[in-house]
N, C-alpha and C positions, 0 to 999 in steps of 0.2 A: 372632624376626624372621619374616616375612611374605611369602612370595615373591610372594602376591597383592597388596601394597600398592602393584608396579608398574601397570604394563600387558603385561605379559608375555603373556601368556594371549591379548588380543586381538590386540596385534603381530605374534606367530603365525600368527594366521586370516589377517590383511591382508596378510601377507608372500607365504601363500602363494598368496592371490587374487590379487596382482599378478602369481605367474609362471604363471598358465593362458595360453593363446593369446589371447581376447578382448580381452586388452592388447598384444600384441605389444611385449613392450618389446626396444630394441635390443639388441644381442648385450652390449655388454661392460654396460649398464647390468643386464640380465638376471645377468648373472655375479655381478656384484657385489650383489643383492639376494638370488640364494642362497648366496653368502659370510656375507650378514647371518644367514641363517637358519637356515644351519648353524650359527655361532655363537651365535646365540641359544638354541637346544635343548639345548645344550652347558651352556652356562650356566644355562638353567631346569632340566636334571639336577639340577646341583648347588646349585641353591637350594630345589629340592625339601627335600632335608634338611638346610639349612641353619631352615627354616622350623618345622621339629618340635622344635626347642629354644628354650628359653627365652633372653633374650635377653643374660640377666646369665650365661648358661655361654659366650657363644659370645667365640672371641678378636678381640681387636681388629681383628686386619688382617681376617678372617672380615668384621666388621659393615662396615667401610671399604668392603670390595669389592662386597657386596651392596647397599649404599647406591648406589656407583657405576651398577648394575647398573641398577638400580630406575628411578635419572632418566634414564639413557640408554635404558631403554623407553618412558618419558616422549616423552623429543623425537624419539624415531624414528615412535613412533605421530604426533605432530604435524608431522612431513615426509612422512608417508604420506598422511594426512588432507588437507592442504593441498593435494595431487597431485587425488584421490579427489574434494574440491568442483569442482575446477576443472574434471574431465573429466565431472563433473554441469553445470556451467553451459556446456558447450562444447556442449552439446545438447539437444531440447527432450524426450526421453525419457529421464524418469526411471528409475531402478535401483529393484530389489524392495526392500520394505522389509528392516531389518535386515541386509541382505548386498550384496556386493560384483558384483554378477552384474547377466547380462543386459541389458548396456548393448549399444546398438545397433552394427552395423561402420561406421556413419559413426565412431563413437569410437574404432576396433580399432587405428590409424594414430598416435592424439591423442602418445606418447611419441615418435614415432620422426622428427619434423618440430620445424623451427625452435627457436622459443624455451623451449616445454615441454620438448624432447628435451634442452638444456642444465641447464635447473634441477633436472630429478629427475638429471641422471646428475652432477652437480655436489652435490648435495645425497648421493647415495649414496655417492658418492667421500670425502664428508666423513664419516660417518657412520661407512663404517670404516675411515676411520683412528681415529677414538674409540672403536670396538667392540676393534681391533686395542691400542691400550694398555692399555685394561683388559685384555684377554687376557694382556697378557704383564706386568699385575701380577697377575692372577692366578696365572701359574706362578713369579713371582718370589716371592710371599706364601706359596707352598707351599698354596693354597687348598684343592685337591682330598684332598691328605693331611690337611690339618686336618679337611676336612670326615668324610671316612672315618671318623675318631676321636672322633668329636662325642659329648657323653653324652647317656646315653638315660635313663637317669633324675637326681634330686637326691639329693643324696649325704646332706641330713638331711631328714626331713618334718615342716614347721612344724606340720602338725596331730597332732602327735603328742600336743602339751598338749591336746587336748581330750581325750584319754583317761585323764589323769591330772587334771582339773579338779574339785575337791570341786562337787557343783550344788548343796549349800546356799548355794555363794557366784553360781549363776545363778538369779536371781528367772526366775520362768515353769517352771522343772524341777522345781526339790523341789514333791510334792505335787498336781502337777495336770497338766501333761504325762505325768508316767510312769506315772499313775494310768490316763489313756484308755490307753497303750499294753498296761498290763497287762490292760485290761478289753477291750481286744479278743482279746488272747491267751488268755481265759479264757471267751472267750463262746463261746455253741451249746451245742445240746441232749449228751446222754450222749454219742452216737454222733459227731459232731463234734469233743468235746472229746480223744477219744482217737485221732482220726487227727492227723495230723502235719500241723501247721497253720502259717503262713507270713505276718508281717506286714513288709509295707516300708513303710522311710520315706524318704519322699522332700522334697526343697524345696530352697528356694537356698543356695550356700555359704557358711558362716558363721550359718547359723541354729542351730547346737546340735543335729546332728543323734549323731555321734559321741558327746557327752557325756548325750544324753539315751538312748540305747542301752544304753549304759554304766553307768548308771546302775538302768536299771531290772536288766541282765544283774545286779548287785552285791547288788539286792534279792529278786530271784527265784533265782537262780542255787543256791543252796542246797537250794530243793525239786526237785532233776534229780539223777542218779546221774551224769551227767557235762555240762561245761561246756565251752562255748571263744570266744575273742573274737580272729577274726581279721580285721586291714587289710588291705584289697585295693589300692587305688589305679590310676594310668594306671599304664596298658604291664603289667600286671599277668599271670605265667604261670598257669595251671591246676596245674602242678605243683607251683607254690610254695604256691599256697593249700591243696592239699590237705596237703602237707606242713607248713603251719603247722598246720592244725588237727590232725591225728594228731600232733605235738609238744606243744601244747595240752593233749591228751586223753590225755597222762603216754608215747606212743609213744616208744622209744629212736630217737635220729636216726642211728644207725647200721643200724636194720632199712631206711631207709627211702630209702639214696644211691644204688644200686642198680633204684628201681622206677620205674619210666615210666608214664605219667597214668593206664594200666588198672588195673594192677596197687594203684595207690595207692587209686584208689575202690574195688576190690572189697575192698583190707584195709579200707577205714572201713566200707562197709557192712558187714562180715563184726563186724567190732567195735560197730556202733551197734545191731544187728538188733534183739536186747531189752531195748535199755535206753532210757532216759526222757532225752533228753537236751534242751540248751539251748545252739545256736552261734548267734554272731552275724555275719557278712558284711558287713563295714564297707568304703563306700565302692565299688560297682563301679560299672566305666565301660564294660563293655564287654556286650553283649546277647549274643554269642555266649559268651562267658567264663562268663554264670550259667549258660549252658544248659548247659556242661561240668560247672558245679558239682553243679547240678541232677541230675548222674545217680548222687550217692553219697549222695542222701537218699530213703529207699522212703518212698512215700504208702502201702504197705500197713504200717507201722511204727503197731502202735495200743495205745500206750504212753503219748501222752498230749506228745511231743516238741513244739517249738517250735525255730521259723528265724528270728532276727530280720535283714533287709540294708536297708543304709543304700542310698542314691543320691543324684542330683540331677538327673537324666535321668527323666523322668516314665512315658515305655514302657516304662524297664526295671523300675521300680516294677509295673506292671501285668505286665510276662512274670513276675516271681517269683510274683505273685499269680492264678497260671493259672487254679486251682482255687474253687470258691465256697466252699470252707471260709478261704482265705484271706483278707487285707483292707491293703487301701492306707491308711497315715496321712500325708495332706497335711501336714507341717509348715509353719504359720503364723508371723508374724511376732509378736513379743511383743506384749501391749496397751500403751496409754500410758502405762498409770500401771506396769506392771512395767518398762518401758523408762527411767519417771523412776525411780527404785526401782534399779535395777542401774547406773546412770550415775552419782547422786546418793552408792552407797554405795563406790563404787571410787574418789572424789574427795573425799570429807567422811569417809570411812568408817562412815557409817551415813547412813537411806534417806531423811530429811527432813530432812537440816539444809543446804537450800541458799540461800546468802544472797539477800536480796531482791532485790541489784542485778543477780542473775545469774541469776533467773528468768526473763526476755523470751528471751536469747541461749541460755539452756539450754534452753527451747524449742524454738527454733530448730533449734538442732544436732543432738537427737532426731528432730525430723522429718525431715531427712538422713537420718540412723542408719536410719529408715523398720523398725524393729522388728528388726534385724539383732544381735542380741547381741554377735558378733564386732564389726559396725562400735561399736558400743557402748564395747562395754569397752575396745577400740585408742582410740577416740578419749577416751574418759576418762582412760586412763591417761597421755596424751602431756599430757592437762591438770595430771592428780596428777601429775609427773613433774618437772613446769616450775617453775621457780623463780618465775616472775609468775603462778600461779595464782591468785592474787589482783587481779590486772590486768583489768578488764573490754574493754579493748582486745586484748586478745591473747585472748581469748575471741572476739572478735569476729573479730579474721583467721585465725585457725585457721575458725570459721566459714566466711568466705569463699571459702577457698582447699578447702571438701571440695566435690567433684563435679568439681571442674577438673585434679587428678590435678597438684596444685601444694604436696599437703601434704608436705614433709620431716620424716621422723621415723622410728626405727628401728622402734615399733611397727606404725605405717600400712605400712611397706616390706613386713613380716610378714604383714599384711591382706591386700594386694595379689599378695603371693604366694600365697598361701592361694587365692585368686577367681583369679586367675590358670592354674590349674591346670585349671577347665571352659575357660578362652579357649585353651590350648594342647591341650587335646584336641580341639581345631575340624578339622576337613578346613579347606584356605586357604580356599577361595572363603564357608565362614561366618564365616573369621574380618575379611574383609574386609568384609561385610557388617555384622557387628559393630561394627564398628570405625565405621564408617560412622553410627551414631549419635550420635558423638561431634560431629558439625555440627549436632545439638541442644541447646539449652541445659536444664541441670539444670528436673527436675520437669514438661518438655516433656509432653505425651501427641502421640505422633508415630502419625499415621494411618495404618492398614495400608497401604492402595493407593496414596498418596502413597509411604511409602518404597520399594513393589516398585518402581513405575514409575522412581522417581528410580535403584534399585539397577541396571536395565535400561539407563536411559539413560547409567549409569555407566561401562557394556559388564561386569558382577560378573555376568551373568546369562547363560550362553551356550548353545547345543544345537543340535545336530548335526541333529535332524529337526525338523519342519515339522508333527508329529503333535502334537508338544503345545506350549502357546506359551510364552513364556519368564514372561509372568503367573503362570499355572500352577505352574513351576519357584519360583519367587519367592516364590509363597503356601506351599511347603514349605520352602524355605529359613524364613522368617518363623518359620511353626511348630514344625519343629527347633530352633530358637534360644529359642522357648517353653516346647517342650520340654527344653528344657536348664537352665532357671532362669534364663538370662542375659537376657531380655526378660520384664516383669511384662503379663501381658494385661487389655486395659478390652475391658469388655464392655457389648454398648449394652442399650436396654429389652428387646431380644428375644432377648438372653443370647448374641449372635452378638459373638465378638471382632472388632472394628472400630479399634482402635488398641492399641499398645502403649507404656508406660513402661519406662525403665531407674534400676535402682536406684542412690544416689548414689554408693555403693562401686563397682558396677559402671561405674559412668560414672565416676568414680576412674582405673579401672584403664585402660579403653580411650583418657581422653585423654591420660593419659602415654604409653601407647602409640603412640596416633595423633601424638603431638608427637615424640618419639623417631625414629618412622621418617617425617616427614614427610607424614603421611597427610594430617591435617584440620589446618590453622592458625586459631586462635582470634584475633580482632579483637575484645578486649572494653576498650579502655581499657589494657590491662596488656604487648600486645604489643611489641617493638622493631620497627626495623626487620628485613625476613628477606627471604632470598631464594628463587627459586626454587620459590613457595608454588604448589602444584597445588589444594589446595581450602581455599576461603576461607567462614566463618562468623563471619555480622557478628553480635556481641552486644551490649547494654547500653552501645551507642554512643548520645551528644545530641551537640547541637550546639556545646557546649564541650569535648567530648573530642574533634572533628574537629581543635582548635587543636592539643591536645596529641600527639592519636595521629590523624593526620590519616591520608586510605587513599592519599596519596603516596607514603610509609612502603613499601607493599605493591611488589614487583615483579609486574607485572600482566600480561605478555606470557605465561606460562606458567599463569597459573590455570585450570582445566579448570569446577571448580562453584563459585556462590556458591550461600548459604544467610542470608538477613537475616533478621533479625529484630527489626528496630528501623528507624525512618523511615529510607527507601533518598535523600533527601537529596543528602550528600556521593556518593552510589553513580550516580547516572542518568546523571550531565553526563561519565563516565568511562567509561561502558559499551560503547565503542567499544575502549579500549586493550584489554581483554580479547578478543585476536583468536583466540585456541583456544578460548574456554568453549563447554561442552558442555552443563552446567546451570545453570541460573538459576534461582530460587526466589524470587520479590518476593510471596510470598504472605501474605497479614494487611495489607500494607505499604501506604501512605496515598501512591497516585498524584498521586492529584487532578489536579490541571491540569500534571503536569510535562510536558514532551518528551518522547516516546521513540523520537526518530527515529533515536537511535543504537541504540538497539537491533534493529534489522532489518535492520544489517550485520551481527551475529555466526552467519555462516554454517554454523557449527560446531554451532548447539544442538541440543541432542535433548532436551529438555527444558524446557519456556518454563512458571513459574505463577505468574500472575498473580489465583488466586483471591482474593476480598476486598480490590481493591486501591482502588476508588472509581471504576474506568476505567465509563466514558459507551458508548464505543463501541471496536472492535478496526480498526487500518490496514488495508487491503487491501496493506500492506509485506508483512504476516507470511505473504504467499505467496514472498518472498525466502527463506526458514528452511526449503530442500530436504531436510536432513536430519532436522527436527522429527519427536519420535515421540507426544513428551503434546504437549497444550496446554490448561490450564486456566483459564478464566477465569468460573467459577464463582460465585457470590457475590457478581456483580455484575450487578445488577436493570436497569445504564439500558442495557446491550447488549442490544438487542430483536432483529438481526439479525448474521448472521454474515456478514464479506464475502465476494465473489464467488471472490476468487484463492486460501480455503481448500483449495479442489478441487485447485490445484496440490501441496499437500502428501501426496504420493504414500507418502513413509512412514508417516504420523499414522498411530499404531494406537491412539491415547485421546484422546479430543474431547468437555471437556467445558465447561459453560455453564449458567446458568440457566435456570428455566419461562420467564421474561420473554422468551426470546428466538424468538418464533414463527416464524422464518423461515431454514427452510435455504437455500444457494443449490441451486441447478438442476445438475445435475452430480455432485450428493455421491455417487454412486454409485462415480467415480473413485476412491474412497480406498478400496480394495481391501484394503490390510493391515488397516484397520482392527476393532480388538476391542472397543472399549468406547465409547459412547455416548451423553452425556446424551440427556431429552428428544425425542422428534420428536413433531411436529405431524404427524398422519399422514392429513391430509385432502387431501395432494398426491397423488397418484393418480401420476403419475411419480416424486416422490418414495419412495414404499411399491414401485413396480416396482425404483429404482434398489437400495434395498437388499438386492435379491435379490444383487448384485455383494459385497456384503460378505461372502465367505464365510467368514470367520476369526472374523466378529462373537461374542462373548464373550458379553456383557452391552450391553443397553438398553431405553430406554423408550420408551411408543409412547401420544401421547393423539391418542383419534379425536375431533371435535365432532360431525360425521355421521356414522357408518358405513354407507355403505350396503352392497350384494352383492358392486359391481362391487370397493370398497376392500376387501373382507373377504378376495375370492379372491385380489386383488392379495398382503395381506399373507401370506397362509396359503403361496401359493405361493414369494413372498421367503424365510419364517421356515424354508421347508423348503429352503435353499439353504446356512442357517446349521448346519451338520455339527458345530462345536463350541460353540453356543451354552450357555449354561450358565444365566443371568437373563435371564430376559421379564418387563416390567412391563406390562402393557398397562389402559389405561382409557380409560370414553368419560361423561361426565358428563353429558350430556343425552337424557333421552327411553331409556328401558330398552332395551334390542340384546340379542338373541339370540346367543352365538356357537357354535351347531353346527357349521358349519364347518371350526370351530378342532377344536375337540372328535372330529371326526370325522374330516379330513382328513389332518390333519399328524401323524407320525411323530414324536415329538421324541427326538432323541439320549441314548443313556441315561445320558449327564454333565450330562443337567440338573438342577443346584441348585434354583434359587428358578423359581415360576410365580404371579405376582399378577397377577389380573386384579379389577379396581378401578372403583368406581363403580357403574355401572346395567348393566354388563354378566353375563350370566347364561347359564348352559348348560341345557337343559333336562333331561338328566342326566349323572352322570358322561362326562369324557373317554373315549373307545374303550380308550387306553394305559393307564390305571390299571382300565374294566374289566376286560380281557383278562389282563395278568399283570400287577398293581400291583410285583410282587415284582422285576422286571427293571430298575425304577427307581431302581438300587440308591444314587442318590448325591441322590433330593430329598432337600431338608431344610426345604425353605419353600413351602407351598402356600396361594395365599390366592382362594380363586372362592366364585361365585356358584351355586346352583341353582334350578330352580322348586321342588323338595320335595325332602326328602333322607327319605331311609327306610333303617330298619336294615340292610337289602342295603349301601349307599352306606359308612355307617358301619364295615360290615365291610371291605371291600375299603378304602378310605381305612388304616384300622388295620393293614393287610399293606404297606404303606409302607413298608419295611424302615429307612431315614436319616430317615423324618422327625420333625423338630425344633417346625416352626411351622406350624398351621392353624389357620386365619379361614377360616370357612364361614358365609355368608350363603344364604336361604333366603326364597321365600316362603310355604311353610307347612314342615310337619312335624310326624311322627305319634309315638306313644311308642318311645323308643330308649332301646337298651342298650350303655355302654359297655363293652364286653368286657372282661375281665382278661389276653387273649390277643394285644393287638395295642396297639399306637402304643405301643414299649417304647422309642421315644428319645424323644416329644413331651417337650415344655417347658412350649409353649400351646396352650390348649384354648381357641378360641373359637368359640361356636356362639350365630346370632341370626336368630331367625325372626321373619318378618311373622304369622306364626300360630301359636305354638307348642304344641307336646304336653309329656307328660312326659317328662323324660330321668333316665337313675339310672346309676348307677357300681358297676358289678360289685367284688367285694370285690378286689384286687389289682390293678384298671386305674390307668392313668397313672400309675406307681412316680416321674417324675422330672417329673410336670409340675407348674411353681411356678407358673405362674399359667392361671386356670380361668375363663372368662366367659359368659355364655350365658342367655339367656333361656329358663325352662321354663315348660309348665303345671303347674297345681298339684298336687302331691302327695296322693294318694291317703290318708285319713284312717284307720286301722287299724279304726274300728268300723265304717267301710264294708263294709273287706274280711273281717273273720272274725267282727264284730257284738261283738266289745269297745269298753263306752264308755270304756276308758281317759284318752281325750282326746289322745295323743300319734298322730304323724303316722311314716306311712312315712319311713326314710331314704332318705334320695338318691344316698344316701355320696359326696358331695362333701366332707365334714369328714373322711375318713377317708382322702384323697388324702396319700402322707407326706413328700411335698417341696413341699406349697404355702408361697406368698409373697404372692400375691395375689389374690383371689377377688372377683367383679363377678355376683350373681344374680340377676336379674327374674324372681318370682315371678308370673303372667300370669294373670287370672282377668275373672269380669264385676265389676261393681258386686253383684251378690246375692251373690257370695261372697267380700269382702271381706273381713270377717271370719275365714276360714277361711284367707285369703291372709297375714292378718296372724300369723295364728300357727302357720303353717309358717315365717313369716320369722322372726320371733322364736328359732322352735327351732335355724333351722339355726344362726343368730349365738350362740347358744348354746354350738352343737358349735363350731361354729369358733373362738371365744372361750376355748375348753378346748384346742386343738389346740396339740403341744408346738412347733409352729413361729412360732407367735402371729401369723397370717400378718393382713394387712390386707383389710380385707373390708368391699363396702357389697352390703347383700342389701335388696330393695326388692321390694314387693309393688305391682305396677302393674297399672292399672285399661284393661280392654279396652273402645271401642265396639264395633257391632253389627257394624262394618264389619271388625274385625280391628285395628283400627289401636288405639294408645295413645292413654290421656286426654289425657296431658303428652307432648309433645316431648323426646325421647330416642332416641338412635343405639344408647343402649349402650358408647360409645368416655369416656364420661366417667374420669376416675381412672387413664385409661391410663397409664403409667410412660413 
């Protein structure tokens, strides 16, 4: 159970911003809201540890009362809230965004008079007397002593069959997984092989990572003078691990009841020092625990040892592999046809005999399974198992019912147990976030910034300073949870993770969960009536399932988020009952010509998105929505302008829109919290000074049509107002601009991310900041400019970039360059395209991780040129010898009289690349220069782009 599934957390903060002075609330009503408070800390104690167990240990009255707990943070956050608009609309001076403050003293008075001073102390009178019965079934249920007593761990570990699992019977193991793991363990020169070398494996739960360990530990384990294969798991001590492996390794367990964590590492060292050994470390969770472990294995041991440690945590995979003689094995998810093959043989019992009718639906449910051997073989076996396995309907609703966390079956219970063990190692606040993907439906790809923003508007997102924004907060939460295997990452053309999926088991697991303790309620056709729903997710709703499961059904007074995703329809003409929603999500959803006049009374939202919805134009209503923090309305082309009464939206800190919409109002400066930014038109000259007011601005984009001096100093001096800016896009599409200025002038913050600057804009040399120390930049990762010549100087200092990821460098000429073997050790892309080009060549070790390489060179240098061999073969370039390409784009660049010579340097390279072990895609074009510099044919270069 979940302490975070309430509102606890924010209830808290709001409780104690109402008792500062700037509210002066009355005496006895003041009493009674630190009554609440006290209370409530009391009870968040003890649902602290109510939350670190599983849910199937805790006792009944335990779940009854934290259920209890959960809603009454619920309705207390919404009698708080309801107070909190009301002393926003009783004034025309908005509160700072995100917090409770700083309302004016015309407000200081607003509880202690008339009809407001009855309702809140009327309202808190109520409140505890419901906080006050829970309390004393609290002490009647004996809660506190239960909780005391709670187990800390499971009394049997379901993963224990993978340890005992033959892997002739897992297709993908025998043969070919254990073959790379031993071939990493045996690789490097002499001197390598004989230090003590360290391979993890890391990947999602249930992929075979235990049995694939296991397996190879059974085939090598014989050429070592000693062996051991020890389970780590959660909550795991340092003492017991060491004392498993010196048990293991024949130690009597009565030398070892007596030693405490030193004493037990210096006997293993003291016992391992010359001998050849082979442990395994299955399964940690915890990053401090290897570092203990770590200190009873010497790297000066050159014997020839081996460490194999399992995980599911990706860092901890890299902390065991400190060393460059060690290595990380990603474990992947089976191929298809090993996935049809281990499905096909646990049900037929051999690996093609599946009948014809049942090929479509066993398709289907593989792709679920999404390569997970565990979900595999659970879900196979509940098929072999079944007495209708021969039923192609009941193929089909077992089908239906995976991802929805609606399958019954003792096997699946096992699964979910199994995957449940990364969800119960969460700190609350990830697993609430977790959880929180559950208002997706199966196979979703749910967009990065979409879910922080919504996790934000949730209030999952909180921090104490003002240093860093809750975005920020949010993009590590994300990646933690990446980290963790429990979110699968999509990565766009530029290799930059940009959304994430959840696997169908994993979505399994969380919407039982989320159903269980009321988190997300599902609207797909299958629901009953229910009450008390706080977050509602419309699915796979038409307009004949409104007859059958119409959203009357719903109690709607209490919902906090909707999330549709199916025509909002039945949803518009209702959107008024929902008088607490906080989030709204109508995005994808087909507006068209509805009303949404009801929608600009739900005062409550911090959240409004309405991308791709068909909307024309936005009300000047949605300046009613005081509390709004996003608003998206994106992807909709006929909004040309935004209205006037946006600028009332004092909290907005995400405002985003289409290029279509050229027109900001006059004013936008007002929006002071705000971080993120679509688009601006930045030929407003007031508009470009207002933004100097944003100083919290994050990320945005900026297109000039003129730039002239006056707008250039205007923006330079704005952009240096923005102290956490992180993404500047800036372009000006007409007529070439110079921006020294920028280049010279402005300081930028050294947490800036991405710098594109796009179109005909061009520096005449590098920025000052990446002259002077490139290396202080420590967080680019995305550089995209222009210059008049770039020269190997440029080159070099560019490559001491320490993060970066992506450069696109445009040029109008450029002379022969070398890329270094000593710099750009994170680039991805290498793009380089000159109006004139020279030769460029690739030092033997440069770009180790860049997969895609573009650029227009001169031509390469002929070897009888340079040493007077007629060989015929041509300088390398060593572009074919880059060893993580994926994509390669070369214009060979010459006149008309050396044509010829252009054709077969293209020739060669497509050659080498053709041979390359990564088969990478490649168009290499020999193009023909006029007098003037310019190409025969029309070409950017961007052609083939991914």
């Amino acid at each position: 159970m979940d302490l975070a599934t309430g509102a606890m957390g924010s209830l808290l903060t709001k409780l104690a911003e109402l008792l500062t002075e700037e509210y002066k609330l009355q005496s006895s009503v003041r009493e009674g809201v630190e009554s609440l408070q006290k209370e409530m800390k009391s009870m968040q104690a003890a649902l602290r540890k109510v939350a670190e167990v599983p849910r199937d240990q805790l006792d009944e009255q335990v779940k009854l009362w934290a259920g209890e707990v959960r809603e009454l943070s619920f309705d207390m956050e919404d009698v708080v809230d309801k107070f909190l608009v009301h002393v926003d609309e009783s004034s025309e001076a908005a509160a700072n965004s995100n917090k409770l403050k700083r309302l004016t003293k015309k407000m200081a008075g607003l509880f202690t008079k008339g009809k407001a001073r009855h309702e809140i102390a009327d309202a808190i009178k109520d409140i505890n007397k419901q906080v006050q019965a829970v309390a004393e079934r609290r002490a009647r249920y004996n809660v506190d002593i239960t909780v005391a007593n709670l187990p800390t761990v499971t009394s049997i570990d379901p993963r224990l069959g993978a340890m005992y699992t033959e892997a002739t019977g897992l297709v993908g193991i025998a043969g070919t997984r254990d073959q790379e793991i031993m071939k990493l363990l045996s690789e490097g020169d002499d001197m390598s092989k004989k230090n003590l070398k360290i391979v993890s494996v890391v990947g999602f739960g249930g992929l075979g990572k235990t049995t694939l360990v296991k397996t190879v530990y059974e085939k090598i384990g014989g050429d070592y003078d000693c062996k051991a294969f020890v389970p780590v798991g959660r909550k795991a001590e340092a003492k017991t691990v060491f004392t498993n492996i010196l048990l293991n390794l024949g130690v009597n367990g009565s030398e070892l009841i007596m030693l405490n964590e030193q004493l037990l590492i210096d006997k293993l060292r003291e016992l391992l020092e010359k001998k050849r050994y082979l442990i395994v470390i299955d399964d940690i969770w915890d990053a401090k625990l290897w570092t203990v472990i770590n200190y009873a294995f010497s790297k000066g041991n050159n014997t020839g040892s081996r460490l194999i440690t399992t995980t599911r945590i990706v860092d901890i995979s890299k902390l065991c592999c400190s060393s460059t003689n060690d290595s990380v094995y990603q474990m992947e998810p089976l191929s298809d046809d090993d996935s049809k093959r281990l499905f096909h043989k646990r049900i037929f019992s051999h690996e093609s005999g599946c009948p014809r009718e049942f090929e479509e639906v066993s398709r289907d449910i593989l792709k679920k399974c999404g390569g997970v051997p565990l979900a595999i073989i659970t879900i196979a076996s509940v098929l072999a198992s079944n007495q209708k396995v021969n039923s192609h309907d009941e193929w089909k609703a077992l089908l239906d019912s995976i991802g929805r966390g609606l399958t019954k079956d003792r096997s699946v219970e096992e699964m979910l147990r199994i995957l449940s063990f990364s969800y119960y190692d969460l700190p609350c606040h990830l697993k609430t976030c977790l959880l929180y993907l559950s208002m997706f439906p199966e196979d979703s790809e749910v967009m990065k910034d979409e879910l922080i923003w919504m996790w934000i508007a949730e209030n999952f997102i909180q921090c104490e300073t003002e240093k860093i924004s809750l975005f920020q907060i949010g993009e590590t939460y994300f990646n933690e949870l990446v980290n963790r295997s429990l979110l699968q990452p999509v990565y766009d053309n530029y290799g930059i993770v940009h959304a994430c999926r959840v696997h169908d088991s994993v979505l399994d697991l969380i919407c039982q969960l989320s159903r269980e303790e009321n988190f997300v309620s599902i609207l797909d056709g299958s629901m009953s009536s229910q009450c008390n729903i706080r977050r509602l997710s419309l699915q796979k709703i038409n307009e004949e399932e409104h007859e059958t499961t119409p959203l009357e059904s719903v109690s709607m007074v209490q919902v906090r988020s909707i999330a549709t995703f199916e025509p909002a329809t039945g949803l518009i003409s209702r959107l008024s009952s929902f008088v607490v929603l906080r989030v709204l999500n109508l995005s994808t959803c087909a507006l068209g010509d509805h009303n949404l006049g009801e929608l600009w009374s739900l005062v409550h939202l911090r959240y409004l998105g309405l991308s791709n919805t068909g909307l024309g134009e936005l009300s000047e209503e949605v300046g009613k929505l005081q509390f709004l923090q996003v608003l998206d309305v994106s992807g909709n082309p006929d909004i040309e302008e935004l209205p006037s009464s946006v600028i009332k939206l004092r909290r907005l800190t995400c405002l985003l829109y289409s290029r279509s919409c050229n027109r900001l109002p006059d004013g936008i400066g007002n929006l002071t919290a705000m971080e993120e930014l679509s688009s601006i038109h930045g030929d407003s000259l007031s508009i470009v000074k207002e933004m100097g007011n944003m100083k919290r601005m994050r990320k945005f984009e900026i297109k000039f049509e003129h730039l002239s001096l006056e707008l250039e100093e205007a923006f330079v001096k704005s952009l240096g107002e923005m102290s956490n800016v992180q993404s500047v896009t800036i372009s000006n599409h007409r007529g070439s601009k110079m921006m020294d200025l920028l280049g010279e002038k402005w300081v930028p913050p050294r947490g800036l991310r991405e710098l594109k600057a796009r179109g005909v804009l061009r520096f005449s040399r590098l920025p000052a900041w990446i002259r002077e120390n490139p290396s202080q930049m420590s967080q680019l990762s995305w550089l995209e400019i222009g210059l008049t010549e770039v020269r190997q100087v440029d080159l070099r200092l560019l490559g001491r970039l320490p993060a970066l990821q992506i450069l696109l460098l445009e040029c109008l000429r450029q002379g022969p360059l070398l890329v270094e073997a000593d710099g750009f050790r994170c680039l991805t892309l290498f793009y380089l395209w000159s109006s004139s080009p020279g030769q460029v060549v690739f030092q033997p070790g440069a770009l180790p991780k860049a997969t895609h390489v573009k650029l227009r060179t001169g031509l390469p240098v002929a070897k009888e040129e340079a040493d007077g061999n007629n060989s015929g073969d041509w300088f390398d370039t060593g572009i074919a010898d880059l060893p993580s390409l994926r994509l390669v784009r070369v214009d060979f660049c010459t006149s008309v009289l050396r044509q010829e010579e252009a054709e077969k340097a293209r020739s060669a390279l497509e050659t080498a690349l053709d041979a390359h072990p990564n088969s990478p895609r490649h168009d290499v074009y020999a193009v023909d220069m006029d007098s003037d510099g310019e190409e025969s044919e029309s070409d950017d270069g961007r052609d083939g782009e991914e």
